[in-house]
mmJSON file of the N, C-alpha and C atoms, coordinates in Angstrom:
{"data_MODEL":{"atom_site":{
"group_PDB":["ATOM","ATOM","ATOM","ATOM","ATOM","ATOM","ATOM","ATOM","ATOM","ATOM","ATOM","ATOM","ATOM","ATOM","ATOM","ATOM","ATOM","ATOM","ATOM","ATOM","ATOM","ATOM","ATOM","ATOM","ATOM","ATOM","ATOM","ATOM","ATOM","ATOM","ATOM","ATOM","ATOM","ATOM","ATOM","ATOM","ATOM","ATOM","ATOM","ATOM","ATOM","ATOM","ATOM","ATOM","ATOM","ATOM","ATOM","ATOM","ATOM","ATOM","ATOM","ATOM","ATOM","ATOM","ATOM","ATOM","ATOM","ATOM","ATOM","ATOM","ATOM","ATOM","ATOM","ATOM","ATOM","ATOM","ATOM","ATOM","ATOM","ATOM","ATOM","ATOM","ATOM","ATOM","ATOM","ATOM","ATOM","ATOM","ATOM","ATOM","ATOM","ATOM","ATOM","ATOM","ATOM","ATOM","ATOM","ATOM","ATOM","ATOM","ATOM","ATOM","ATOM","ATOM","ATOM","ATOM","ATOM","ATOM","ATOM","ATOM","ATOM","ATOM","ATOM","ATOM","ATOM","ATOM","ATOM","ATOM","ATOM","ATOM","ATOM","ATOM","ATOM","ATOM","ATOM","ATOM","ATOM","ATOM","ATOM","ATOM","ATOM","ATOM","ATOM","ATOM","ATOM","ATOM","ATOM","ATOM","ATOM","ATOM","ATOM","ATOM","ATOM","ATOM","ATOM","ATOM","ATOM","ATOM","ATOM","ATOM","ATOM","ATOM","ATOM","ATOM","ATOM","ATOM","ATOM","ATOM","ATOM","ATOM","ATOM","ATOM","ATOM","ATOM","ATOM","ATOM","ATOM","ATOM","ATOM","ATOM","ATOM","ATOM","ATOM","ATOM","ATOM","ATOM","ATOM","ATOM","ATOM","ATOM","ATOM","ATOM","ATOM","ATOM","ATOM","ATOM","ATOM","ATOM","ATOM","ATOM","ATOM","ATOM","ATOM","ATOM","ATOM","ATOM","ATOM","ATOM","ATOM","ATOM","ATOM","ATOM","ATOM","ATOM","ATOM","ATOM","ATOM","ATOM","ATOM","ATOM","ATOM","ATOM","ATOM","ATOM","ATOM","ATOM","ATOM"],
"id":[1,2,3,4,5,6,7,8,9,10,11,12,13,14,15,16,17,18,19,20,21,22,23,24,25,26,27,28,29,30,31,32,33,34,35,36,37,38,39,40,41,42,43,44,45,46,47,48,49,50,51,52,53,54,55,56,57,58,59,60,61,62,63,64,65,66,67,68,69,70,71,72,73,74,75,76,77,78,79,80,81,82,83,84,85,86,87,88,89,90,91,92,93,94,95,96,97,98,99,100,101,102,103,104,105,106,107,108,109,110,111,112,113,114,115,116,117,118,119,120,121,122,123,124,125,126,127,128,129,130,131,132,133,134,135,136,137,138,139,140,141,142,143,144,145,146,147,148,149,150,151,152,153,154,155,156,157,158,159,160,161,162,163,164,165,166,167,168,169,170,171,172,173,174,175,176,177,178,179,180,181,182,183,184,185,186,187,188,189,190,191,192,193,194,195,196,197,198,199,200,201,202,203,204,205,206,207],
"type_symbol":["N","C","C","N","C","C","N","C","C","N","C","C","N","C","C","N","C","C","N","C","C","N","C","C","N","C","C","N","C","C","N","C","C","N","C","C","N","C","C","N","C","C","N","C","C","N","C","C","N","C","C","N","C","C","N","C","C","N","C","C","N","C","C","N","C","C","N","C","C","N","C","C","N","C","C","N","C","C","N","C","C","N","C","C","N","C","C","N","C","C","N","C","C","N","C","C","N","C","C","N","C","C","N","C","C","N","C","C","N","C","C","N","C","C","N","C","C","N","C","C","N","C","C","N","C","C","N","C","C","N","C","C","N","C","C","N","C","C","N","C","C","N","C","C","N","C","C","N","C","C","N","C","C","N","C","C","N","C","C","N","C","C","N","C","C","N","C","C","N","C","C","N","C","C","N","C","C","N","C","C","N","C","C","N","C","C","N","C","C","N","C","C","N","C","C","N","C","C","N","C","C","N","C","C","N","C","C"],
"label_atom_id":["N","CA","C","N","CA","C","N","CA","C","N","CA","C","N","CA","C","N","CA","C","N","CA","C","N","CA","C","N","CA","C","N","CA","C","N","CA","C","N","CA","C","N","CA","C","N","CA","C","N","CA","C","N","CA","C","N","CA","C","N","CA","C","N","CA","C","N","CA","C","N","CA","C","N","CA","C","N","CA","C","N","CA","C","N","CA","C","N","CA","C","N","CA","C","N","CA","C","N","CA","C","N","CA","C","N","CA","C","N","CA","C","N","CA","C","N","CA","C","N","CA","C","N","CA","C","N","CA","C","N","CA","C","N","CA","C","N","CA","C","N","CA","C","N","CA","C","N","CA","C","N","CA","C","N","CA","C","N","CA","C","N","CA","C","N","CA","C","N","CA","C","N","CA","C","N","CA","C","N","CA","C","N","CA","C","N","CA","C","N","CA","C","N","CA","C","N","CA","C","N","CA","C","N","CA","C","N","CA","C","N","CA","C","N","CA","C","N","CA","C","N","CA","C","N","CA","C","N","CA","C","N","CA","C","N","CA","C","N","CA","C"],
"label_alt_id":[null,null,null,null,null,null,null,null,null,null,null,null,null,null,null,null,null,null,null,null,null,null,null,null,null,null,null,null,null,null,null,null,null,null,null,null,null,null,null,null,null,null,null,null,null,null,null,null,null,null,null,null,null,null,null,null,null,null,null,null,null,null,null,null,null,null,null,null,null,null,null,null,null,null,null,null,null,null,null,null,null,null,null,null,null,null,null,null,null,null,null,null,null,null,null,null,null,null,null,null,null,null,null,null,null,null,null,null,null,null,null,null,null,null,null,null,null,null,null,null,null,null,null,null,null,null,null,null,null,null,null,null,null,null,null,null,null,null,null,null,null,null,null,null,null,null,null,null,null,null,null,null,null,null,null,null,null,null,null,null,null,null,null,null,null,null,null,null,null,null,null,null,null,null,null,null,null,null,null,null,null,null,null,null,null,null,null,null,null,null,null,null,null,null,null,null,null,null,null,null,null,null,null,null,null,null,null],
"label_comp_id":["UNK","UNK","UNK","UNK","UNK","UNK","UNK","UNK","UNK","UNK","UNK","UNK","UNK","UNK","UNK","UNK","UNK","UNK","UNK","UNK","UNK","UNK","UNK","UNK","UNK","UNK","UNK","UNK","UNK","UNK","UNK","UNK","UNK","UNK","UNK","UNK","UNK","UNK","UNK","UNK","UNK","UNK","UNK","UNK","UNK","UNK","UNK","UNK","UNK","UNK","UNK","UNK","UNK","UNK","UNK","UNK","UNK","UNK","UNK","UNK","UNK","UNK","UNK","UNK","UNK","UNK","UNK","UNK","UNK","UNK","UNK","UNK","UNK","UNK","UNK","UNK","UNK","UNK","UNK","UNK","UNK","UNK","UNK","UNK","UNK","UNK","UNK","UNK","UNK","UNK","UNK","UNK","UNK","UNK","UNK","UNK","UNK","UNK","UNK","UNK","UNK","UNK","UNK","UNK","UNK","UNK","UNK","UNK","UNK","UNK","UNK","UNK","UNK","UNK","UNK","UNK","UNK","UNK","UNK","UNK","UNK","UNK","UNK","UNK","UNK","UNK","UNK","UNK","UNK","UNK","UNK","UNK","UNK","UNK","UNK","UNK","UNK","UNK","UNK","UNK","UNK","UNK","UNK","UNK","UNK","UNK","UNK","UNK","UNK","UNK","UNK","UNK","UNK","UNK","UNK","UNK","UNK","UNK","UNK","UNK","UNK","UNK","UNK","UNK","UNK","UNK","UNK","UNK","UNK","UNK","UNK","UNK","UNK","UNK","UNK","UNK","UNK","UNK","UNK","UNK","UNK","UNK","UNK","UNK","UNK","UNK","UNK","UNK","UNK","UNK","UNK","UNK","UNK","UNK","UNK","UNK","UNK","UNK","UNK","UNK","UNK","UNK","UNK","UNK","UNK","UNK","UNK"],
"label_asym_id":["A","A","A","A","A","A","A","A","A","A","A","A","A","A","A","A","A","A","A","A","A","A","A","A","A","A","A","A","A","A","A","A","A","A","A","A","A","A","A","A","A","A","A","A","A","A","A","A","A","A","A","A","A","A","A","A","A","A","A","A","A","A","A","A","A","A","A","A","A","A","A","A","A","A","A","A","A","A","A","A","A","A","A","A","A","A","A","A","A","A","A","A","A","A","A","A","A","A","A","A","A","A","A","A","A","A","A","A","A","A","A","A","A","A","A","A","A","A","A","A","A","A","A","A","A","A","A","A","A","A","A","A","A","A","A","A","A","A","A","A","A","A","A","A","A","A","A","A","A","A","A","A","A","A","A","A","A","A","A","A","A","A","A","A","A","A","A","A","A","A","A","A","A","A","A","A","A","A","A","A","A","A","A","A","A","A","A","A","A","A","A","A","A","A","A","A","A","A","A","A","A","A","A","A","A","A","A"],
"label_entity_id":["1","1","1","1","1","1","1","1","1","1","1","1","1","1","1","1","1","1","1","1","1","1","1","1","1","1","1","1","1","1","1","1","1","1","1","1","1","1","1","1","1","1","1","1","1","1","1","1","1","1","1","1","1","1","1","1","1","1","1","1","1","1","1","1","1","1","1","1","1","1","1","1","1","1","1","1","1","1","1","1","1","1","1","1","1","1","1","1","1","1","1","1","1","1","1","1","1","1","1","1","1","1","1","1","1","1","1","1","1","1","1","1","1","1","1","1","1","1","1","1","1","1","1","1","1","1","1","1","1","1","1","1","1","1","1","1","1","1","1","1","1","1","1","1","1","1","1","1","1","1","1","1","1","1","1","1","1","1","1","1","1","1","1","1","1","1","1","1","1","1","1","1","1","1","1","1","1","1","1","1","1","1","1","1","1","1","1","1","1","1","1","1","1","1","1","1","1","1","1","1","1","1","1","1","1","1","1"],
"label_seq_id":[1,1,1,2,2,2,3,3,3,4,4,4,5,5,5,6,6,6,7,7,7,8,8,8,9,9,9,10,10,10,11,11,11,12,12,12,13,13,13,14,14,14,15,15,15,16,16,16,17,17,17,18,18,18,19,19,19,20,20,20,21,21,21,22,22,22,23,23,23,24,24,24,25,25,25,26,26,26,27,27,27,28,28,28,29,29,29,30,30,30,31,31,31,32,32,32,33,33,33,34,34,34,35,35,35,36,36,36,37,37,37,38,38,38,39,39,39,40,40,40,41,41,41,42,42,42,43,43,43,44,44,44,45,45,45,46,46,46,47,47,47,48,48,48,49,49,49,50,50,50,51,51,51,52,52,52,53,53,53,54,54,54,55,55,55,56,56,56,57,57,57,58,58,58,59,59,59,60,60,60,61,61,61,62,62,62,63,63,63,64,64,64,65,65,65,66,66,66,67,67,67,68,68,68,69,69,69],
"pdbx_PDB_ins_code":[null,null,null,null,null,null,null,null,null,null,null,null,null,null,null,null,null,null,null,null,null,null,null,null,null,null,null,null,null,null,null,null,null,null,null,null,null,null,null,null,null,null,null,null,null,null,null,null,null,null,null,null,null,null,null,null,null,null,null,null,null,null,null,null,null,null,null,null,null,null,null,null,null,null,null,null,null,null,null,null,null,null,null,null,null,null,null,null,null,null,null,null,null,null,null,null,null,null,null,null,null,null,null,null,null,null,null,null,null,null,null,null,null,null,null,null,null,null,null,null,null,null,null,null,null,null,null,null,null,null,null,null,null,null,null,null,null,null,null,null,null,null,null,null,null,null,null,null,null,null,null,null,null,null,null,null,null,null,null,null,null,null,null,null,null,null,null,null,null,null,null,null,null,null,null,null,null,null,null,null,null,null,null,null,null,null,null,null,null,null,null,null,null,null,null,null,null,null,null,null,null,null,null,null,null,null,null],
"Cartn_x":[121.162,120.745,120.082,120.017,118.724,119.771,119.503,120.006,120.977,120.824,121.742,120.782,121.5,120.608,121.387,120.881,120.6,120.07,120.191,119.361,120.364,120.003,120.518,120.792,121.792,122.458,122.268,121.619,120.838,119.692,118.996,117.361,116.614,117.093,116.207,116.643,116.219,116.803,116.057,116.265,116.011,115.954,114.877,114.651,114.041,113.396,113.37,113.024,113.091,112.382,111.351,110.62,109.152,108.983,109.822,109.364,109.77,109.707,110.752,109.952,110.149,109.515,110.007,109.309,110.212,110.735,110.45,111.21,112.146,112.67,113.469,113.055,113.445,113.402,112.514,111.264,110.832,111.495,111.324,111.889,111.271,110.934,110.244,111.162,111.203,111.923,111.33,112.083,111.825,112.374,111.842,112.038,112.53,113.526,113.678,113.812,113.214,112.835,112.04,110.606,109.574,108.903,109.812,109.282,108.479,108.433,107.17,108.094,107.173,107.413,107.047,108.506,108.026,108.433,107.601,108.616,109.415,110.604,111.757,111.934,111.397,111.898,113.146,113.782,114.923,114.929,115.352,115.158,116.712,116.361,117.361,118.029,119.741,120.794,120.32,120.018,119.541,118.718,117.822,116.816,117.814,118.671,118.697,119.358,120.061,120.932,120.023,118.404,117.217,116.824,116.877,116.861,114.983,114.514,113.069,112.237,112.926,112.549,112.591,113.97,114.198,113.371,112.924,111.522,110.55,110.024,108.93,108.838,109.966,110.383,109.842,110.604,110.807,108.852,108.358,107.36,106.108,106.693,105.272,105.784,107.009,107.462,106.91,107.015,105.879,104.736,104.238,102.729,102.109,103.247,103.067,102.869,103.733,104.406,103.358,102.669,101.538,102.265,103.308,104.22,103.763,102.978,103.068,102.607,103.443,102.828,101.488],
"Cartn_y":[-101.746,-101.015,-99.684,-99.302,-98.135,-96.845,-96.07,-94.758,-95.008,-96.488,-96.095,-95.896,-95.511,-94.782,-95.91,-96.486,-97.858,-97.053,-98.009,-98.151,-97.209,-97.11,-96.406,-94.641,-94.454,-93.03,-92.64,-93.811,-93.721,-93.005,-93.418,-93.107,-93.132,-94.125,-94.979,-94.873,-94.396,-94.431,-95.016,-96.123,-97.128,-96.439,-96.296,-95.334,-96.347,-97.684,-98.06,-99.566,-100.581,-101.995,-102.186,-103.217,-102.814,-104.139,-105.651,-106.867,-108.045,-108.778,-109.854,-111.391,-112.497,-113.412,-113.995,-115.269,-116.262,-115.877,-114.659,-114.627,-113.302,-112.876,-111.427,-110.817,-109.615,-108.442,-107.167,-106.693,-105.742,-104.328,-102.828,-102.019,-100.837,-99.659,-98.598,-97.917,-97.085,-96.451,-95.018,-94.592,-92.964,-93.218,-92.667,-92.773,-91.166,-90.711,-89.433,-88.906,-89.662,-89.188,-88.628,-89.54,-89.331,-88.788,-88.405,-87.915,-88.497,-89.514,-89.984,-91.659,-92.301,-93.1,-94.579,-95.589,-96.902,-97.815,-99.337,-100.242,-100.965,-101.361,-101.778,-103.825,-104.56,-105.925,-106.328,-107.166,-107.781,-109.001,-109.757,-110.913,-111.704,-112.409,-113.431,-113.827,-114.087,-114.428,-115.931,-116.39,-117.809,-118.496,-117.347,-117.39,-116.832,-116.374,-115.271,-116.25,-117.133,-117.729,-119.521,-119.017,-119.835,-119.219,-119.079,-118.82,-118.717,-119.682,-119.957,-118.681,-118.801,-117.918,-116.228,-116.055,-114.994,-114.545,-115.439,-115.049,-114.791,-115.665,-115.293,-113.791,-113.661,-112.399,-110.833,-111.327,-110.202,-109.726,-111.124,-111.358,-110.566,-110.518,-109.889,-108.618,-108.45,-106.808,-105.911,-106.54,-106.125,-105.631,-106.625,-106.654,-106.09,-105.993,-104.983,-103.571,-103.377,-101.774,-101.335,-102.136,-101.659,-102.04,-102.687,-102.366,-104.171,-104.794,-106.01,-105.861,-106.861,-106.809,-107.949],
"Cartn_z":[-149.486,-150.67,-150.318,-149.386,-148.908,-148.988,-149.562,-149.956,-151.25,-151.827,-152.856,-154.568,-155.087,-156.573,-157.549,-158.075,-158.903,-160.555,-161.145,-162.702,-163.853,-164.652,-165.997,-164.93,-165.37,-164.606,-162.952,-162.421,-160.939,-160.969,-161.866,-162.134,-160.873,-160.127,-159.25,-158.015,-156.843,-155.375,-154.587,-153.791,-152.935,-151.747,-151.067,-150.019,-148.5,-148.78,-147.791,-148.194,-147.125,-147.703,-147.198,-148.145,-148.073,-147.841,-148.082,-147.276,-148.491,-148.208,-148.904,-148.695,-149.838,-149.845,-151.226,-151.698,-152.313,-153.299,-154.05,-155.191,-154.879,-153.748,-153.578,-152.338,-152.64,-151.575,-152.944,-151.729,-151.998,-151.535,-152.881,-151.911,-152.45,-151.427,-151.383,-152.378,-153.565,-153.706,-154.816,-155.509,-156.111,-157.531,-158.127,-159.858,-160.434,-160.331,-159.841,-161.794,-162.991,-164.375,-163.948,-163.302,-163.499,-162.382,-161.366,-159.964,-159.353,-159.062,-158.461,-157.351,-156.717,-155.882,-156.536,-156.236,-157.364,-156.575,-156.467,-155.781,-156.59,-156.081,-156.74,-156.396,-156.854,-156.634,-157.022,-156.607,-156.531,-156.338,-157.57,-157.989,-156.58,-155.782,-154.844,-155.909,-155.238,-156.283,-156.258,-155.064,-155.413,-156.665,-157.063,-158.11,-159.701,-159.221,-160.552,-161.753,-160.911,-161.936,-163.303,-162.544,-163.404,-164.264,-165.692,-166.887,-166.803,-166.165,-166.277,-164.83,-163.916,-163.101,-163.819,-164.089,-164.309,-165.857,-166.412,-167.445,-167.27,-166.14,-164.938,-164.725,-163.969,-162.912,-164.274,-165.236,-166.434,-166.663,-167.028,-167.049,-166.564,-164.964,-163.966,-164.053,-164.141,-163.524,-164.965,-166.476,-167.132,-167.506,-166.661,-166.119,-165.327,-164.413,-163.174,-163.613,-164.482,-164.487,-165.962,-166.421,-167.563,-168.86,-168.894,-170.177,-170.611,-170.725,-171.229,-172.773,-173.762,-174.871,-175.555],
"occupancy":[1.0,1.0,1.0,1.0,1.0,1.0,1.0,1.0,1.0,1.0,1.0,1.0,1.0,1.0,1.0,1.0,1.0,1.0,1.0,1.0,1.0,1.0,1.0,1.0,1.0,1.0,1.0,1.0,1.0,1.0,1.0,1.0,1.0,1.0,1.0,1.0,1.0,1.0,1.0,1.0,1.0,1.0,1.0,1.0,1.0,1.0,1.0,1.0,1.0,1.0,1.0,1.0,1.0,1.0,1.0,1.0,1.0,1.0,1.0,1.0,1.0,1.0,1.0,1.0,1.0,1.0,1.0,1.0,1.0,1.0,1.0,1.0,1.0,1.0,1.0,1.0,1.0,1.0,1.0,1.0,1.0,1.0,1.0,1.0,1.0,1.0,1.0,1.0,1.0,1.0,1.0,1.0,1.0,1.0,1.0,1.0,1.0,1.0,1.0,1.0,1.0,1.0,1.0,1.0,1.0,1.0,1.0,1.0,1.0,1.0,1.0,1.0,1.0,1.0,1.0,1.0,1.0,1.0,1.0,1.0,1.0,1.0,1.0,1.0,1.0,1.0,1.0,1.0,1.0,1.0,1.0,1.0,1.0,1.0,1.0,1.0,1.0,1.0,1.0,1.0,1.0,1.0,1.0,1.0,1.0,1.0,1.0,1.0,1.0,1.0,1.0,1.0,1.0,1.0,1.0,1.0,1.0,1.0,1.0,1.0,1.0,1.0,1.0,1.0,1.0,1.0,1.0,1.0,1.0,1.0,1.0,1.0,1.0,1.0,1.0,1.0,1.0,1.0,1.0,1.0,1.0,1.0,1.0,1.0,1.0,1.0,1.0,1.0,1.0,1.0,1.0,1.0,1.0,1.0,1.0,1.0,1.0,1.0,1.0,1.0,1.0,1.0,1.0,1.0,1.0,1.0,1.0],
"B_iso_or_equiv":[0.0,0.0,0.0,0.0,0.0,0.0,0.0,0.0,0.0,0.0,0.0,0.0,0.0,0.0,0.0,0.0,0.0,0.0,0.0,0.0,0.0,0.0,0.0,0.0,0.0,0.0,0.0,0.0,0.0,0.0,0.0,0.0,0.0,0.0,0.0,0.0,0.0,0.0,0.0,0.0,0.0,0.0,0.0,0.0,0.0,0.0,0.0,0.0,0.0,0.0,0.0,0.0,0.0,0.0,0.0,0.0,0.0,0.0,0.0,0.0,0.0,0.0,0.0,0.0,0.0,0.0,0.0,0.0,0.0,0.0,0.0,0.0,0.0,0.0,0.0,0.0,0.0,0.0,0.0,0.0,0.0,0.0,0.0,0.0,0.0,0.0,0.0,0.0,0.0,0.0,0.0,0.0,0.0,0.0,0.0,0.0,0.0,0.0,0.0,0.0,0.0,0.0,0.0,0.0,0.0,0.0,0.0,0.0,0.0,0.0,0.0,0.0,0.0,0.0,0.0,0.0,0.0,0.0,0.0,0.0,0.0,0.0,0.0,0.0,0.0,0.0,0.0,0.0,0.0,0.0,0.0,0.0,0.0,0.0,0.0,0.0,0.0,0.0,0.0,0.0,0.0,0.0,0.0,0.0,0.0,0.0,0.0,0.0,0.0,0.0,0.0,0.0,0.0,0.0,0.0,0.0,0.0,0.0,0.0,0.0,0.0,0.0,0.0,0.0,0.0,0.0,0.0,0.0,0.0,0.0,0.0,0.0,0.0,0.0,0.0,0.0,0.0,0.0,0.0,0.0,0.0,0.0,0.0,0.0,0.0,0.0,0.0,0.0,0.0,0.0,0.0,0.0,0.0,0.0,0.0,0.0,0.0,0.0,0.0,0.0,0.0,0.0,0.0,0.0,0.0,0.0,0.0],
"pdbx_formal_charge":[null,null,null,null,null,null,null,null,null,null,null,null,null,null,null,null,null,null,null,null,null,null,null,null,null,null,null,null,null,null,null,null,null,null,null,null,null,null,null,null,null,null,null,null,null,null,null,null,null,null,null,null,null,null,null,null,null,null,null,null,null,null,null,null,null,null,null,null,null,null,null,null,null,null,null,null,null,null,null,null,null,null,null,null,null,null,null,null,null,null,null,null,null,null,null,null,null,null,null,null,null,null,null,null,null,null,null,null,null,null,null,null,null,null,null,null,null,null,null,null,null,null,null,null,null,null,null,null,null,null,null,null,null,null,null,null,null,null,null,null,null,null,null,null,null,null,null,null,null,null,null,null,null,null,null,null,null,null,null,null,null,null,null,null,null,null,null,null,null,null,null,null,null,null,null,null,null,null,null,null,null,null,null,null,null,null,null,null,null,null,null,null,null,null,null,null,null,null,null,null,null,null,null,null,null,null,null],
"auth_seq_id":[1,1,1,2,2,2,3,3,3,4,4,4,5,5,5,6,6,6,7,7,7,8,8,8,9,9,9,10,10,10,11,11,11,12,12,12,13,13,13,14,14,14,15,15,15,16,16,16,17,17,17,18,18,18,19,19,19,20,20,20,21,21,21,22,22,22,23,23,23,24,24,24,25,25,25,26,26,26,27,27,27,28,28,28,29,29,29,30,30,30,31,31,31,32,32,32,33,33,33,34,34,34,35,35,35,36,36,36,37,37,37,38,38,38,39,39,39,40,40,40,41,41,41,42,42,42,43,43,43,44,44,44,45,45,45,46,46,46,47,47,47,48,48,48,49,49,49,50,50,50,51,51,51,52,52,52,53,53,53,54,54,54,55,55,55,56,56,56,57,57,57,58,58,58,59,59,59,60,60,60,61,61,61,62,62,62,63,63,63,64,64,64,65,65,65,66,66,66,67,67,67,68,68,68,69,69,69],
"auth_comp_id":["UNK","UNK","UNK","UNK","UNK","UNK","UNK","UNK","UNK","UNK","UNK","UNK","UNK","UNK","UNK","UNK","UNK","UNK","UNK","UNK","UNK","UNK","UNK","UNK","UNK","UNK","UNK","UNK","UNK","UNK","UNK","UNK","UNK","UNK","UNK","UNK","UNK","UNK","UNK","UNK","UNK","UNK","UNK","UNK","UNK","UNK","UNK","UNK","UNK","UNK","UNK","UNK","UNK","UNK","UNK","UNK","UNK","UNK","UNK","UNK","UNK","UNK","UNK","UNK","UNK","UNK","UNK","UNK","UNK","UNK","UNK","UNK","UNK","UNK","UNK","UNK","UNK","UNK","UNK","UNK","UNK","UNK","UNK","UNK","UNK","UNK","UNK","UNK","UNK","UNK","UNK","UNK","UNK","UNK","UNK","UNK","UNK","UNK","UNK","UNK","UNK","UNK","UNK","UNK","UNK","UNK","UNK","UNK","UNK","UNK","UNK","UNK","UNK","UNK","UNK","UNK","UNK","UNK","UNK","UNK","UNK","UNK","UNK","UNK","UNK","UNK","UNK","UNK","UNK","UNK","UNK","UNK","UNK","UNK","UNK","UNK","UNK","UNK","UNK","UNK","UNK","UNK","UNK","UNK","UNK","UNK","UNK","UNK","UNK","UNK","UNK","UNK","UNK","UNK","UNK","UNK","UNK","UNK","UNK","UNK","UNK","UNK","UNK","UNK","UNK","UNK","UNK","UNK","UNK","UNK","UNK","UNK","UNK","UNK","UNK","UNK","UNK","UNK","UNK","UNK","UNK","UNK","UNK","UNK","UNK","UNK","UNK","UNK","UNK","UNK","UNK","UNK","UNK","UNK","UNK","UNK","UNK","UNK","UNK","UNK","UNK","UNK","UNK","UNK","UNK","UNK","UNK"],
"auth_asym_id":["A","A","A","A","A","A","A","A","A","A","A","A","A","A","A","A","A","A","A","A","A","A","A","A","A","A","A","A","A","A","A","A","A","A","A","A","A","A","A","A","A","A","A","A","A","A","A","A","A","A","A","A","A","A","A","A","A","A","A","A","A","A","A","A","A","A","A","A","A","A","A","A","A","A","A","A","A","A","A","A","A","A","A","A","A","A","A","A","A","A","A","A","A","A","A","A","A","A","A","A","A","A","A","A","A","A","A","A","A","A","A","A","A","A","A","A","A","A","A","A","A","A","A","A","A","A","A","A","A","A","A","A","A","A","A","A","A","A","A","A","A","A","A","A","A","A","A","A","A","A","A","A","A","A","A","A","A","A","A","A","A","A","A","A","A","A","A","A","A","A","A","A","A","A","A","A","A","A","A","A","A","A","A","A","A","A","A","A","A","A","A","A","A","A","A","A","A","A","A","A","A","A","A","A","A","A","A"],
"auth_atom_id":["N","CA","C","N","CA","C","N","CA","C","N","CA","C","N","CA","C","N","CA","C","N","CA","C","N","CA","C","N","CA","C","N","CA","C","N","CA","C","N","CA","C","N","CA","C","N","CA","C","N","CA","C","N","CA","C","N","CA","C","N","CA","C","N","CA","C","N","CA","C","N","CA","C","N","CA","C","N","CA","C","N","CA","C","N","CA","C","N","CA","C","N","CA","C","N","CA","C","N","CA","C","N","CA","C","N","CA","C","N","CA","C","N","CA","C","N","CA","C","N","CA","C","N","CA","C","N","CA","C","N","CA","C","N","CA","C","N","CA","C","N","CA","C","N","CA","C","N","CA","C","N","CA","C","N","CA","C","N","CA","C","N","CA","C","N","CA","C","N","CA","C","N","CA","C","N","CA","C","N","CA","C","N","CA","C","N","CA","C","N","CA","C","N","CA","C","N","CA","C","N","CA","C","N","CA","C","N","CA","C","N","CA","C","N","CA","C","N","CA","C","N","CA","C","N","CA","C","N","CA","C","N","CA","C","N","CA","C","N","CA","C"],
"pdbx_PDB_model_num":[1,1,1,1,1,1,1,1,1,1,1,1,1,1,1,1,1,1,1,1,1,1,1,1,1,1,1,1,1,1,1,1,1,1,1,1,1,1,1,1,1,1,1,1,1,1,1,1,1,1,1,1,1,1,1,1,1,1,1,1,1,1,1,1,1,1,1,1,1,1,1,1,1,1,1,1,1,1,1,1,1,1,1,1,1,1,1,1,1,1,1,1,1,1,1,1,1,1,1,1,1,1,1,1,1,1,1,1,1,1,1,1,1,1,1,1,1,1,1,1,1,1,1,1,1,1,1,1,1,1,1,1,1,1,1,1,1,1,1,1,1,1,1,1,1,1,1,1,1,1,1,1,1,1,1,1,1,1,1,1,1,1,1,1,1,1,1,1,1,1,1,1,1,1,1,1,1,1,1,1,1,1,1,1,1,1,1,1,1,1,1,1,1,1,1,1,1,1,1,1,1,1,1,1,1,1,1]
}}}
């Protein structure tokens, strides 16, 4: 994934990995709307296909990113 530009029009460029553990791969990357530097998680295909995980996942990255309601 590292140099490739991801998200709605390739918003998003994956610039390096940042470390990985039970729920994915972490990754350094660039938000090139908003100019600035964001990390990018990646939910494991192993995980993705749990309806309950992947609510989880939706969940923190929410939470994370300030946007929870």
């Amino acid at each position: 994934m590292i140099g490739e530009r991801i998200g709605e029009g390739g918003r998003y460029e994956v610039t390096a990995e940042l470390g990985s553990g039970a729920m994915g791969v972490v990754y350094d990357g660039f938000d090139h709307r908003m100019q600035r530097r964001v990390a990018i998680e990646q939910l494991s295909r192993a995980l993705a296909n749990n309806s309950k995980v992947r609510a989880r996942f939706k969940s923190e990255a929410l939470i994370q990113g300030g946007l929870a309601l």
